[in-house]
N, C-alpha and C positions, 0 to 999 in steps of 0.2 A: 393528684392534681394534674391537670393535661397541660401538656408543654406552651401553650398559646397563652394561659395563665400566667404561668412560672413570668415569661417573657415579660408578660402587661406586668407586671408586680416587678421586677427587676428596673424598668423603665417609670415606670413613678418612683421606686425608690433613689435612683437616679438623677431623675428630673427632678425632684424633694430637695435633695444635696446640690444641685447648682444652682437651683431659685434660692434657696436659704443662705447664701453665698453672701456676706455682708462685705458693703463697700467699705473700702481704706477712706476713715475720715481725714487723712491726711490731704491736705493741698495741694495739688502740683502747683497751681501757678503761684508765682509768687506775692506775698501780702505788705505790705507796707503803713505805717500810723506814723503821723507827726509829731514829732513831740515839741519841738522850738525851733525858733529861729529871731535871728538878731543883723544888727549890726557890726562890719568890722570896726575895729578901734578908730582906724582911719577914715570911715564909712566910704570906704571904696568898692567896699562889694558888700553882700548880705552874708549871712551863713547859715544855712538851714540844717536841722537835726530832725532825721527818723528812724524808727525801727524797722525791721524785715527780719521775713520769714518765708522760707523756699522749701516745700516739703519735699519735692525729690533731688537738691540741690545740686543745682547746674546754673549758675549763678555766675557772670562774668563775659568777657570777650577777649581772647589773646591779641598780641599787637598783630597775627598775622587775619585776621576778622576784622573786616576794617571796609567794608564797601555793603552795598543794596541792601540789604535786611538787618547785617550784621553793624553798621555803620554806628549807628547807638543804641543803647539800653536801658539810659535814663532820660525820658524824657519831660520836658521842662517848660512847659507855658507861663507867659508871663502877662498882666492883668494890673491895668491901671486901674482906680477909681475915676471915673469922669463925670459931674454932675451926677454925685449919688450912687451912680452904676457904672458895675465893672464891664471892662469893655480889654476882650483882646488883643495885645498888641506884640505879638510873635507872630514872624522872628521882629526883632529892636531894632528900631532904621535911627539912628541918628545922625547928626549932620558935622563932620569932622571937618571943621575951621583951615587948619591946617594943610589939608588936600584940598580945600573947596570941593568935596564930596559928599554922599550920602553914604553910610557904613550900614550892613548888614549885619546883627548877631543873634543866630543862631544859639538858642540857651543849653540844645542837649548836649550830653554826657555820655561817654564810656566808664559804664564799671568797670576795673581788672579782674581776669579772668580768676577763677578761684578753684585751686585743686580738691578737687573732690572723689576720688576712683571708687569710695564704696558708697556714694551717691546718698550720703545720708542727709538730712535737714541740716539745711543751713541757716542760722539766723544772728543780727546780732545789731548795733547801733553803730548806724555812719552820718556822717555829715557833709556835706557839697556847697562850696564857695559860690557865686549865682551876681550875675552882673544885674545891675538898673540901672534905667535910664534917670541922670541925676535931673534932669527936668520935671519928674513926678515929685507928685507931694503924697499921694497914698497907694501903695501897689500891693499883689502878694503872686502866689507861683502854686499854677497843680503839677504834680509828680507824678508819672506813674514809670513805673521800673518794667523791664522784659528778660524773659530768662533765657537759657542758651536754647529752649525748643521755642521758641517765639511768642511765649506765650506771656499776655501782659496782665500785672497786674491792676489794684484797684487802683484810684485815681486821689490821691489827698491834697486838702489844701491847707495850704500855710495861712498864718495868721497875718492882716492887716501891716503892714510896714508902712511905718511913717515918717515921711524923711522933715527933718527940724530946720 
């Protein structure tokens, strides 16, 4: 066989082996699904519960991550119903009596950072405490979560909150 063969036969076998190369089903970004959410006792705030799953887990922010990118990880929109249709209403302006002022709130969240050194999946059931504005009569909140390489996941929404 003449060496210019050999060669082409070595480079398709080659080329064979790195095309046949099956991607990792695993996730990087992180995934998120709702599972409930309610009222406090007091109804002073909401309490929402969801699942996650971080396929190469890096999950978290330490106290010293704490500006531009790093600032939050959970973030938190919040949704009136108004004639029918949800409408917007992040960040929460309400009007604090007491200052004769206008208050800004901001609904996002810092995860705590989460050791991880052999970067294996991380998954597991958390819940996050979630102000409203006591002026609504029906609201709900979309999440979505970001990991420590920026990368954000899907977006869920909570079920209808209705305040009595």
């Amino acid at each position: 066989m003449q060496l210019s063969v050999k060669i082409a036969i070595i480079f398709i076998v080659f080329g064979g082996l790195f095309a046949c190369k099956k991607k990792d089903p695993t996730p990087v970004a992180p995934v998120i699904s709702f599972l409930n959410g309610g009222f406090a006792q007091d109804n002073s705030y909401t309490v929402v519960n969801f699942e996650f799953y971080d396929g190469d887990g890096d999950l978290g922010l330490t106290q010293d991550e704490n500006t531009g990118e790093q600032e939050f990880n959970l973030y938190v929109d919040y949704y009136e119903k108004v004639n029918g249709e949800w409408k917007l209403k992040s960040p929460v302006i309400t009007y604090n009596t007491t200052e004769a002022k206008y208050d800004t709130t901001e609904l996002h969240l810092r995860v705590p950072f989460v050791e991880n050194e052999a970067k294996q999946a991380l998954e597991g059931e958390t819940q996050v405490s979630l102000f409203y504005d006591f002026n609504a009569d029906t609201f709900r909140y979309e999440i979505t979560m970001q990991d420590r390489a920026l990368q954000l996941s899907n977006t869920i929404t909570t079920s209808e909150f209705v305040v009595n």
